[in-house]
C-alpha positions as CSV (number, residue, x, y, z in Angstrom):
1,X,-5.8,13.8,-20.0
2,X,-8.4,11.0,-18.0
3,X,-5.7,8.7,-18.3
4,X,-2.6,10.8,-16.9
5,X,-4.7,11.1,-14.4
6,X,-5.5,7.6,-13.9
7,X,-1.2,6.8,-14.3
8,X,-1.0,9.9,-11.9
9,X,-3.0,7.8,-9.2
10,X,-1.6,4.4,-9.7
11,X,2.1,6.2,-9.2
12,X,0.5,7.8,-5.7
13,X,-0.6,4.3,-4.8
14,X,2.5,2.6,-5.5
15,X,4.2,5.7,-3.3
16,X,1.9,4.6,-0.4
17,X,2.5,0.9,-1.5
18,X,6.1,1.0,-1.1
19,X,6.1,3.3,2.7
20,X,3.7,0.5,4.3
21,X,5.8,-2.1,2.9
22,X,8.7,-0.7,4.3
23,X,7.0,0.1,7.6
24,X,6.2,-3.5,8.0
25,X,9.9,-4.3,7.6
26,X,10.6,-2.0,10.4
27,X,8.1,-3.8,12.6
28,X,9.4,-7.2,11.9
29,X,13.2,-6.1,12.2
30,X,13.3,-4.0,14.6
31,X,12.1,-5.1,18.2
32,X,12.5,-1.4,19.3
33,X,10.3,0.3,17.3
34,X,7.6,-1.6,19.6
35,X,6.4,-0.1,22.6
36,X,5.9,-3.2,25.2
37,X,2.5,-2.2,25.2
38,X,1.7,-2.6,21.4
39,X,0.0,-6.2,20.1
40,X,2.5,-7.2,18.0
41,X,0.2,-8.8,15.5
42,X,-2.6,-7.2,15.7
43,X,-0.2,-4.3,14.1
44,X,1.4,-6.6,11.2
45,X,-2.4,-7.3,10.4
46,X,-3.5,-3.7,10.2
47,X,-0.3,-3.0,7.6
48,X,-1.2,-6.2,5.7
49,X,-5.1,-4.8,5.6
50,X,-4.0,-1.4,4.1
51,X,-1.2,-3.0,1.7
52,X,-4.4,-5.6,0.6
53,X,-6.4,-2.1,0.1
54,X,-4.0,-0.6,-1.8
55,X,-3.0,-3.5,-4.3
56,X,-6.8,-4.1,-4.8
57,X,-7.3,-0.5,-6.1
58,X,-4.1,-0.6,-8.0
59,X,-5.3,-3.8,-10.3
60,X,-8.2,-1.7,-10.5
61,X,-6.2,1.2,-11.8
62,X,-3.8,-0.3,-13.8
63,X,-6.6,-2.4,-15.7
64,X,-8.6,0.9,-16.6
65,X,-5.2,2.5,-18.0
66,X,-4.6,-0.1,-20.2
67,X,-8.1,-1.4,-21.2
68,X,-10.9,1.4,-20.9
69,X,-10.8,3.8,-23.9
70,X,-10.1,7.3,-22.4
């Protein structure tokens, strides 16, 4: 049961992996999804800081699913 729960989570993250990836591609394809009064890179950075977050928790997920004895 620990470790459904564990594959439970690392699904979730990959969920929330896969919106901010495609919410960056939104940012860098489409110019009007930008307000003029939005920093441009300073908005790329924050996605990249969550997408960082999340991939660091899911190596940390992934590697207790398939090496810590549940």
């Amino acid at each position: 049961m620990k470790k459904e729960i564990l594959q439970g989570l690392v699904k979730k993250l990959e969920g929330e992996r896969d919106v901010i990836q495609a919410e960056i591609g939104l940012y860098l394809d489409s110019g009007n999804v930008i307000p003029a009064h939005t920093n441009f890179a300073e908005e790329i950075e924050n996605f990249v800081d969550k997408l960082a977050h999340v991939h660091e928790k899911l190596k940390l997920l992934k590697f207790m699913v398939d090496n810590i004895e549940l």
